[in-house]
C-alpha positions in Angstrom: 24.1 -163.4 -83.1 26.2 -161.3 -85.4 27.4 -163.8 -87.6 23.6 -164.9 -87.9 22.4 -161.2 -88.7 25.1 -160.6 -91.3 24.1 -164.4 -92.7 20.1 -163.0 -92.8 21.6 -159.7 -94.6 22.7 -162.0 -97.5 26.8 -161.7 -96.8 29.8 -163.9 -96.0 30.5 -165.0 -92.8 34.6 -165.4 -92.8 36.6 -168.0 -90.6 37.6 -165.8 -88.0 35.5 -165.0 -84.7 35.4 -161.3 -84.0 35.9 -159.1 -80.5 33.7 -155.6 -80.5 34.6 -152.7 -78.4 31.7 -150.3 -78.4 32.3 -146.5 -78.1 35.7 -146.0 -78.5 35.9 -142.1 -78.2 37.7 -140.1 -81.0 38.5 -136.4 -80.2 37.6 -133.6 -82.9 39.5 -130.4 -83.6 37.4 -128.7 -81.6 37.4 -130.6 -78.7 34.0 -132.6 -79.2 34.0 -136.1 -78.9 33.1 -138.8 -81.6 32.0 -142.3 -80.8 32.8 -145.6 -82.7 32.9 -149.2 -82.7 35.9 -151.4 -83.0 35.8 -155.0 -84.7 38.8 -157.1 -85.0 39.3 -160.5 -86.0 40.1 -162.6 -82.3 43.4 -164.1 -83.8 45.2 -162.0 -86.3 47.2 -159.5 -85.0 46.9 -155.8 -86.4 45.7 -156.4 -89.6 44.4 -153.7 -92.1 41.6 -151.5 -90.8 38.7 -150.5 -92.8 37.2 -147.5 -91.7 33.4 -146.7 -92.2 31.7 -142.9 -90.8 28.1 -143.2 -91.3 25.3 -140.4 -89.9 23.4 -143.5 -90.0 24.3 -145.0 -86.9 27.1 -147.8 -85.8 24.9 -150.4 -84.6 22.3 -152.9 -86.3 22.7 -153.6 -90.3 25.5 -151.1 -91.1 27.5 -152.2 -88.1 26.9 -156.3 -89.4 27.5 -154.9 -93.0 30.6 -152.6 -92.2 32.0 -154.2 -88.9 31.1 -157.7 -88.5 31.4 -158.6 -92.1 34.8 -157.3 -92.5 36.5 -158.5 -89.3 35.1 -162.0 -90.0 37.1 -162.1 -92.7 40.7 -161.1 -91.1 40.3 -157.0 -91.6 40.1 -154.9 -88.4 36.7 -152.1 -88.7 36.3 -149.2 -87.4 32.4 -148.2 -87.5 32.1 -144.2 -86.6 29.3 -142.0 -86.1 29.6 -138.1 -87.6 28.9 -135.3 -85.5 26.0 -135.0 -83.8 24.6 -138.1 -84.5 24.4 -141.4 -81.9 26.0 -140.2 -79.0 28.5 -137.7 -80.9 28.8 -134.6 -79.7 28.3 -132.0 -81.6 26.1 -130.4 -84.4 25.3 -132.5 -87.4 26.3 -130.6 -89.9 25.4 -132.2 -93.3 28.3 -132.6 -96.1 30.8 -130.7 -93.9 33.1 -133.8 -93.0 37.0 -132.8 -94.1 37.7 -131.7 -90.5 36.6 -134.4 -88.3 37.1 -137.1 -91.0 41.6 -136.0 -90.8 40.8 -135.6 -87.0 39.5 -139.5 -86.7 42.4 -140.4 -89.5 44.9 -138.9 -87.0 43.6 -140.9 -83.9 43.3 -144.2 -86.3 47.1 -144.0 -86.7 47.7 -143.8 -83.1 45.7 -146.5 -81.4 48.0 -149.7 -80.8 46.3 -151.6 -82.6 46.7 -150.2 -85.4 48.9 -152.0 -88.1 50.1 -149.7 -90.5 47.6 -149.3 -93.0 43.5 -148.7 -93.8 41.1 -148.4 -96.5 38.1 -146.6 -96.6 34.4 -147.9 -97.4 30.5 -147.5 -98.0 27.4 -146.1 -99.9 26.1 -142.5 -100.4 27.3 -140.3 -97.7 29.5 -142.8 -96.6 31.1 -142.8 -99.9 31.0 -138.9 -99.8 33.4 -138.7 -96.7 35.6 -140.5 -98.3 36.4 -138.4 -100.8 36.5 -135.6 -97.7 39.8 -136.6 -96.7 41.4 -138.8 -99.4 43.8 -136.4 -100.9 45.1 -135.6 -97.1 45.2 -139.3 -95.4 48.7 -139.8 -95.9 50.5 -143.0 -97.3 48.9 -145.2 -94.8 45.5 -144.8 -96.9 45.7 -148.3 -99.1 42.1 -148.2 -100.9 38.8 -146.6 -101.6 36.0 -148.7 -102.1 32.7 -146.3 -103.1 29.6 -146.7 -103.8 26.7 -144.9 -105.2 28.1 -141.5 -104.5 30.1 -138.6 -105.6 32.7 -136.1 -104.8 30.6 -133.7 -104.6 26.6 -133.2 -104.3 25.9 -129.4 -105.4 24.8 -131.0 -109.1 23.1 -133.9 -108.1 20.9 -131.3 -105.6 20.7 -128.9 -108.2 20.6 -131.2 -110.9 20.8 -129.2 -114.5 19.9 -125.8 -112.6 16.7 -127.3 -111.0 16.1 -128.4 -107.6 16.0 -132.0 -106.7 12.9 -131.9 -104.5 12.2 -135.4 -103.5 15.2 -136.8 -102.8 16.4 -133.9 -100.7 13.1 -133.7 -98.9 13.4 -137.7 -98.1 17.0 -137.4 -97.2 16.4 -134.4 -94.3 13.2 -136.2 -93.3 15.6 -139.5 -92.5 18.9 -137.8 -90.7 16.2 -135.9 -88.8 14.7 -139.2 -87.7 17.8 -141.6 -87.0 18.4 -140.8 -83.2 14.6 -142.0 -82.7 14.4 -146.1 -81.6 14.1 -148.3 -84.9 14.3 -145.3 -86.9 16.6 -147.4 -89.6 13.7 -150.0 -90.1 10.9 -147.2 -90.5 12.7 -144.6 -92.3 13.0 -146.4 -95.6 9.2 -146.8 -95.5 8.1 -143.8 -94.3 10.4 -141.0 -95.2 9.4 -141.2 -99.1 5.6 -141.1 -97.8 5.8 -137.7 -95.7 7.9 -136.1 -98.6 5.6 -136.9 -101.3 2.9 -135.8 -99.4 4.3 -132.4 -98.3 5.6 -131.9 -102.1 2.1 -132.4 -103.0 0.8 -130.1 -100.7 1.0 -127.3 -103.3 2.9 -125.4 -100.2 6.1 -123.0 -101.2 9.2 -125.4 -101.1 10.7 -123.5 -98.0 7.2 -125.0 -96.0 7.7 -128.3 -96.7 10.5 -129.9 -94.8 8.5 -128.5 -91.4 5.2 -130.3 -93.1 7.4 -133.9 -93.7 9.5 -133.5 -90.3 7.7 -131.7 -87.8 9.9 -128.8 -87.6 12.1 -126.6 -89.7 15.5 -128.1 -90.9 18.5 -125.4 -91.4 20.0 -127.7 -94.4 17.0 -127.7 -96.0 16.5 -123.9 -95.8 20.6 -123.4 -96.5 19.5 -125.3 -99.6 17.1 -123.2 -100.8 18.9 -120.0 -100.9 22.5 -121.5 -101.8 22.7 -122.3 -105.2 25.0 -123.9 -107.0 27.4 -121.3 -107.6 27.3 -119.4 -103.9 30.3 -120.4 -101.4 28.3 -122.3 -99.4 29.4 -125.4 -101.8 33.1 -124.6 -101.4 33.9 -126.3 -98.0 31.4 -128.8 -99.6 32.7 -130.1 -103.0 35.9 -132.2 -102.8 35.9 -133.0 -106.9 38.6 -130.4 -107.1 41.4 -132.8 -105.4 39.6 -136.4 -107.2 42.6 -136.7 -109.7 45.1 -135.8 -107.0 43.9 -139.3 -104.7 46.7 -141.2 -104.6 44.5 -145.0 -103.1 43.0 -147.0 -105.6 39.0 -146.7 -105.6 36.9 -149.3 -106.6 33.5 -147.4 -107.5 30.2 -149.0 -107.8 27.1 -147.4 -109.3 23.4 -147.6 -110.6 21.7 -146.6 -113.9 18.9 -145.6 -112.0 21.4 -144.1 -108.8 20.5 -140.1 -108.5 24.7 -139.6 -108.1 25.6 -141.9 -111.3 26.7 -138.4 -113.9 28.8 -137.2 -111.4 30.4 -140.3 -110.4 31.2 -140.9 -113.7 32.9 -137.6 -113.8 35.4 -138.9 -110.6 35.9 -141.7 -112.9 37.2 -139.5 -115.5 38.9 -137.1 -113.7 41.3 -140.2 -111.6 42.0 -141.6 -115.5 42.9 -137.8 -116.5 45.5 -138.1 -113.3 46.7 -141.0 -114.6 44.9 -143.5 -112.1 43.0 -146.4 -113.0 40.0 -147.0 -111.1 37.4 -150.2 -111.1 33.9 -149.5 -112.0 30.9 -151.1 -111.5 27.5 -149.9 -113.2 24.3 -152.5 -112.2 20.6 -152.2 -112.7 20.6 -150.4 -109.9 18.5 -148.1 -107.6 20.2 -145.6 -104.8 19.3 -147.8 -102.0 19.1 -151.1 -103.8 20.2 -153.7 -101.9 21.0 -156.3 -104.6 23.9 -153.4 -105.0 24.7 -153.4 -101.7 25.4 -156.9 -100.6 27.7 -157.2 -104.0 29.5 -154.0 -102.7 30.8 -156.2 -99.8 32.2 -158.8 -101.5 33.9 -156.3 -103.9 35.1 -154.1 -101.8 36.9 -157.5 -99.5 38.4 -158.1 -103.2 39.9 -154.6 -103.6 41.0 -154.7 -99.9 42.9 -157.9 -100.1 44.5 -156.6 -103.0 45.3 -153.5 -102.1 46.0 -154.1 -98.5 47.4 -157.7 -98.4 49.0 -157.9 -101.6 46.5 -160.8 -103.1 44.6 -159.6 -106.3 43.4 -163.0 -107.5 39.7 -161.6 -106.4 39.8 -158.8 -109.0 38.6 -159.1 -112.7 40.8 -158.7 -115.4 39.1 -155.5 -117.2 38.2 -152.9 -114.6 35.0 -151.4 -116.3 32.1 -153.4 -115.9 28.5 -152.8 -116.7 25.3 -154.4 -117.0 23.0 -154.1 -120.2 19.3 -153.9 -119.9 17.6 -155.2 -122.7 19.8 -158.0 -122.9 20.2 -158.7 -119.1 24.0 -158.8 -119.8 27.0 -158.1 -117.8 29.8 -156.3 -119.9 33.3 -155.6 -119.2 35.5 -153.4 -120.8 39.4 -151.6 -120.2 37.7 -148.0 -119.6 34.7 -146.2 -119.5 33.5 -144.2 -121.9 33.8 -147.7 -123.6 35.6 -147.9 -126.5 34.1 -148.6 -129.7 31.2 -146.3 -129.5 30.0 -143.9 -131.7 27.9 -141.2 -130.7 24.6 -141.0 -133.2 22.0 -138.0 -133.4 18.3 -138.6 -133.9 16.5 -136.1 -135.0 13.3 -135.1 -133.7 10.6 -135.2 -136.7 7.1 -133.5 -137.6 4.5 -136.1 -136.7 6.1 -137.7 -134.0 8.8 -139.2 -135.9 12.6 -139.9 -134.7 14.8 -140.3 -137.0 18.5 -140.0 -138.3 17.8 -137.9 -141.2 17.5 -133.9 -140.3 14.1 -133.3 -140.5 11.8 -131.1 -143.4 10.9 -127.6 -143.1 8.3 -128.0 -140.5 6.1 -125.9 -137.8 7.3 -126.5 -134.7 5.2 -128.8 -131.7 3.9 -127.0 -129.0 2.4 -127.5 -125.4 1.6 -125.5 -122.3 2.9 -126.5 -119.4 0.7 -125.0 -115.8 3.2 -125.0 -113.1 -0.2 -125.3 -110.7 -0.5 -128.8 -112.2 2.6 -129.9 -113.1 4.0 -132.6 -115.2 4.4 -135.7 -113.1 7.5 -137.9 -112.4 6.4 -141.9 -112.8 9.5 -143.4 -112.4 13.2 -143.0 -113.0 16.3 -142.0 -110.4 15.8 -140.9 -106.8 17.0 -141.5 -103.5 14.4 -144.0 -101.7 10.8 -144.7 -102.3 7.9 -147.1 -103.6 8.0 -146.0 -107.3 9.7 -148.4 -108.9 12.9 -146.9 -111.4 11.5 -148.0 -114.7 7.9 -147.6 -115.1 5.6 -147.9 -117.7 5.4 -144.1 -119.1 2.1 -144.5 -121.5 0.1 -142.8 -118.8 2.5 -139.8 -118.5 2.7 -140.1 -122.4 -0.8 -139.0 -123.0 -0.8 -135.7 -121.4 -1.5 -132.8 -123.0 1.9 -131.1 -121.6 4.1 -133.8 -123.1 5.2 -134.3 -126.7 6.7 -137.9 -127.8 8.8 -138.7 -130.8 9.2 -142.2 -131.6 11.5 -144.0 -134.4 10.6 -146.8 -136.8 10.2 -150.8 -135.6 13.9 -151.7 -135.3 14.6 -154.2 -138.0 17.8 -155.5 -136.0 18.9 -154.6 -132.2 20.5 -151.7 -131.1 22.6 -151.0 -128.2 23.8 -148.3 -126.6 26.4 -148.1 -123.5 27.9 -144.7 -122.7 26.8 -140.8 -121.8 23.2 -139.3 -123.4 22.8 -136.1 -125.0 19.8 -133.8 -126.5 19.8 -130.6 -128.1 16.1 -128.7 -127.9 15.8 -125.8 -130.2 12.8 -124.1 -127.9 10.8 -120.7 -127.5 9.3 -120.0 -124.5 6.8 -117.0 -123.7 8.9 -117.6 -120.3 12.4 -116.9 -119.6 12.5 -119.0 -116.8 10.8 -122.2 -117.7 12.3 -126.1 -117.6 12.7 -128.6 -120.2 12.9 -132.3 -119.3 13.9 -135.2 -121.8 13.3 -138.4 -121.3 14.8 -141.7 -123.2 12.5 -144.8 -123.8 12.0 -147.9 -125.1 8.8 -148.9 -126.9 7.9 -152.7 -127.1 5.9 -154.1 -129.4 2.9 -153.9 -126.9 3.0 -150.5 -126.8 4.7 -150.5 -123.3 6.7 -147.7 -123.1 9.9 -148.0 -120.3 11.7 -145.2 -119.3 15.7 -145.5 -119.8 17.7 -142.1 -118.5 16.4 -138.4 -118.2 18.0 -135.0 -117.9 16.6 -131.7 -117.3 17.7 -128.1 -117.6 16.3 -124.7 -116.0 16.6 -121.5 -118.3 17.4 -118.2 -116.6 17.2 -114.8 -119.3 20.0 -114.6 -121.1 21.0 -118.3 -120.5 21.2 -119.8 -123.5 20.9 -116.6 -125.4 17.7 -116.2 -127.9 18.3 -115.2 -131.8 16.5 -112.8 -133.3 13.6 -114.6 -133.6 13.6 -115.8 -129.5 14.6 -119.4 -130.3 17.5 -120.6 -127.7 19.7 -124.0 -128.2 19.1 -126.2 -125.3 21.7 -128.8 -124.3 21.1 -131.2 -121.7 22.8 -133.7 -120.4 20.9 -137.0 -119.6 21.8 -139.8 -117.0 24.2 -142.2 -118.9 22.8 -145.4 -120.1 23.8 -149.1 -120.9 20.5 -150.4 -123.1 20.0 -152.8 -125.6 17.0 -151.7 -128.1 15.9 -155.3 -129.6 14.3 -155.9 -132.9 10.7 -155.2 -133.1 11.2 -152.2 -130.7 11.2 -148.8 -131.1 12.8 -145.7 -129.8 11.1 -143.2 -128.0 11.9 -139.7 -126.8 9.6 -137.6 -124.5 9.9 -133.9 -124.0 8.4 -131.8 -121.1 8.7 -128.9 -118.5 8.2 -131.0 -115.5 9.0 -134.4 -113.2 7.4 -133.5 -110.4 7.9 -133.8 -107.5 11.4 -135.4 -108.4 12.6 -131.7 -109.4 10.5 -128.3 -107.4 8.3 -127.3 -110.7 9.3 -123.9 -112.4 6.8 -121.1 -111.3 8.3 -119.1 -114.1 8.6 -115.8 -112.2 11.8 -116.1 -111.3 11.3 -115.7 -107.6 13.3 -117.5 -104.9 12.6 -120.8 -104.8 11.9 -121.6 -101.4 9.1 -118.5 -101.3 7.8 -118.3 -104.7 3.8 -118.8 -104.5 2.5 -116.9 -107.6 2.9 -119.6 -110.7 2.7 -118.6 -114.5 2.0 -120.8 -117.3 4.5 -121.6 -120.2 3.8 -121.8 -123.7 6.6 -124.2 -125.5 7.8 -124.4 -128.6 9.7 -127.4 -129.8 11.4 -126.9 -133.3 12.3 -129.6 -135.8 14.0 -128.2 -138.7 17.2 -127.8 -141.3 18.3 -125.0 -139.4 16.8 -126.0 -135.7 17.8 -130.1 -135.4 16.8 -130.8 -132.4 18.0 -134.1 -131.4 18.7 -136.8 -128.8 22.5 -138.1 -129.2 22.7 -141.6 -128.5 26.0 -143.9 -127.2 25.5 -146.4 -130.0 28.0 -149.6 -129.6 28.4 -153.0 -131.8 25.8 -155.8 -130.6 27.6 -158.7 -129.3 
């Protein structure tokens, strides 16, 4: 029956029949008691272990994805629940993983069956805890294999100063609901429904995880007065040690994955400490599981390289990425990739984008009404029925959002690599948001969003001149796009992506209790001595 459910999940059965022991029991620090499930291949004798710790349970696909498939294929598995989660003892306590993850190392190392040496894998939080203990596993620890995740999650929560309602909302409404029967079939459906409804409830933020769950949730609430620079992130944020890891990791990611800019910063920090890491970037969602079925066969790659001294699975260049536009895969000796050449394109009067710095011109404005705020139609989050690229012409008419859009493209135009803007803005606000937004314009008008950033302004941050206009960088997801001819280039500019990000009420006022919202007149400036601009990866077609 397993090797039939891991077939129906879309993986590789291997050659070798596997033995399960349910509920192995792994003792914490502090004296609770973790559960797990241990899959070994019937005739090999202490092979390499993978080991898996999910808050998402042992059993049922992630137990057939991260036991059954891995065993079958001569690697032992360990599948282990956190804290407080499937008959662990204990408190679920979200992100805080260093402790038991060493704890469940040191027992590893000391069961008889053991052989030696282990790797780690998964997705998302699984990927997370990883990173939780690999500067302190010891020489046994043989490989990482990562996917869709980070070191750390304070900026992907708080992405550019904002706060990244949705997917937080959808993620507390799910780890609230796993212990309940068939929760992992519903929760994928349903969890994206309850947030979006509470978000549009028009409730203060620190209301809506009791209107999407049923009843309070402390993470939530810890997330709504820690922000990104409190110590509540310190026991929380392992991207300190990344260049210290000694395993190989094998990182997989999505253009349209809510973790991809800081992944790509764990990818620069292990080449700064002279590592060389594989990377994967697909056209992929957070939860996509076209991404997650390839992540198993990868990951069996890097293990039987890394673990059983047989690379012939691994490609030759370690970066590989896949270009939309062209529906290309790509691969290349590092990432950023070399060859490219950042570009600026200059916001214009009229709507124009262009590479020339454009003429003395009055600036574009809008007013954006945090009581009916700019919508987000499509782009990165956690789970959901929105689809990642969406047509944005309906967004694009709004009142509250300005577009500038280049020339027909006489030839193709790719870009693969990290996006950039620079907003020269006035606001009547000091605290206010600016969102920018990359597209690509075909020639029937269909207008498909690409990468976004955002930033939140605070007084004094960036510092007005005399004449209250502040220099706005943001930073926007990366990108790997091929613009063909007869296309066009498109850049939209707003305060709002709601409910991806909480809206600004532009008072200032804690987040989670703010309730009195204030309108914000924008400026957008387009000048000789205000170029705002998007700054664009370009690379060589091929």
């Amino acid at each position: 029956m397993r090797r039939l459910g891991t077939t129906a999940l879309g993986l590789p059965n291997g050659p070798h029949r596997v033995t399960v022991r349910r509920d192995l029991e792994v003792p914490a620090a502090d004296g609770i008691t973790l559960l797990a499930d241990h899959y070994a291949p019937a005739d090999v004798e202490r092979p390499p272990t993978v080991l898996v710790r999910s808050p998402y349970g042992r059993r049922g696909p992630f137990g057939l994805m991260c036991g059954q498939a891995f065993a079958s294929h001569g690697f032992q598995a360990v599948v282990q629940s956190v804290r407080g989660g499937f008959g662990s003892g204990g408190v679920f306590e979200p992100l805080d993983e260093s402790e038991d993850g060493l704890a469940t190392i040191a027992w590893l190392k000391e069961q008889p069956w053991f052989g030696g040496t282990f790797a780690m894998h998964g997705p998302s939080y699984l990927g997370y805890v990883q990173w939780a203990v690999a500067d302190q596993a010891g020489p046994e620890l043989k490989a990482l294999s990562m996917q869709v995740t980070a070191s750390q999650f304070r900026d992907a929560i708080n992405v550019g100063g904002t706060f990244a309602l949705e997917s937080t909302l959808i993620w507390v409404d799910v780890t609230s609901r796993m212990k309940h029967p068939l929760s992992g079939i519903t929760t994928g459906l349903m969890s994206p429904r309850r947030a979006r409804r509470a978000a549009l409830s028009g409730r203060p933020l620190a209301e809506l995880d009791v209107l999407a769950t049923g009843e309070q949730q402390r993470f939530f609430q810890d997330l709504l007065v820690n922000g990104p620079d409190t110590t509540f992130w310190d026991k929380r944020d392992f991207s300190p040690t990344v260049s210290e890891v000694a395993a190989p990791v094998n990182m997989t990611g999505g253009w349209y994955d809510i973790f991809l800019p800081w992944q790509l910063k764990d990818y620069a920090a292990l080449r700064a400490g002279g590592h060389r890491p594989y990377l994967t970037i697909g056209p992929w969602f957070h939860a996509d599981q076209r991404m997650m079925r390839g992540s198993i066969r990868e990951s069996m790659d890097w293990f039987r390289a890394h673990l059983l001294d047989d690379p012939s699975g691994l490609r030759e260049e370690p970066v590989r990425v896949f270009v939309t536009g062209a529906d290309q895969w790509r691969e290349f000796p590092d990432w950023p990739v070399p060859g490219m050449r950042e570009r600026r394109w200059h916001l214009q009067p009229d709507g124009g984008l262009g590479h020339d710095r454009a003429p003395e011109s009055e600036p574009d404005r809008y007013r954006y009404d945090p009581d009916h705020p700019t919508p987000f139609l499509g782009g990165p989050t956690l789970l959901g029925d929105n689809h990642p690229v969406t047509d944005q012409r309906r967004l694009e008419r709004r009142r509250d959002v300005l577009t500038y859009t280049s020339d027909v493209l006489d030839d193709d135009l790719e870009i693969i690599g990290p996006v950039t803007a620079e907003l020269f803005i006035r606001s009547d606000r000091e605290h206010t948001d600016f969102v920018v937004r990359l597209c690509d314009v075909g020639p029937d008008e269909e207008s498909l969003n690409l990468c976004e950033g955002m930033r939140r302004l605070v007084p004094g941050t960036p510092e007005a001149d005399d004449e209250g206009v502040r220099r706005v960088a943001l930073e926007l997801w990366p990108a790997g796009h091929r613009f063909q001819a007869g296309h066009r280039i498109r850049v939209q500019v707003c305060s709002g992506a709601y409910p991806r990000v909480a809206r600004n009420p532009g008072t200032g006022e804690p987040i989670g209790t703010a309730s009195r919202m204030l309108t914000a007149d924008q400026e957008i400036f387009h000048e000789p001595g205000r170029p705002s601009a998007i700054v664009l990866p370009e690379v060589p077609c091929v």
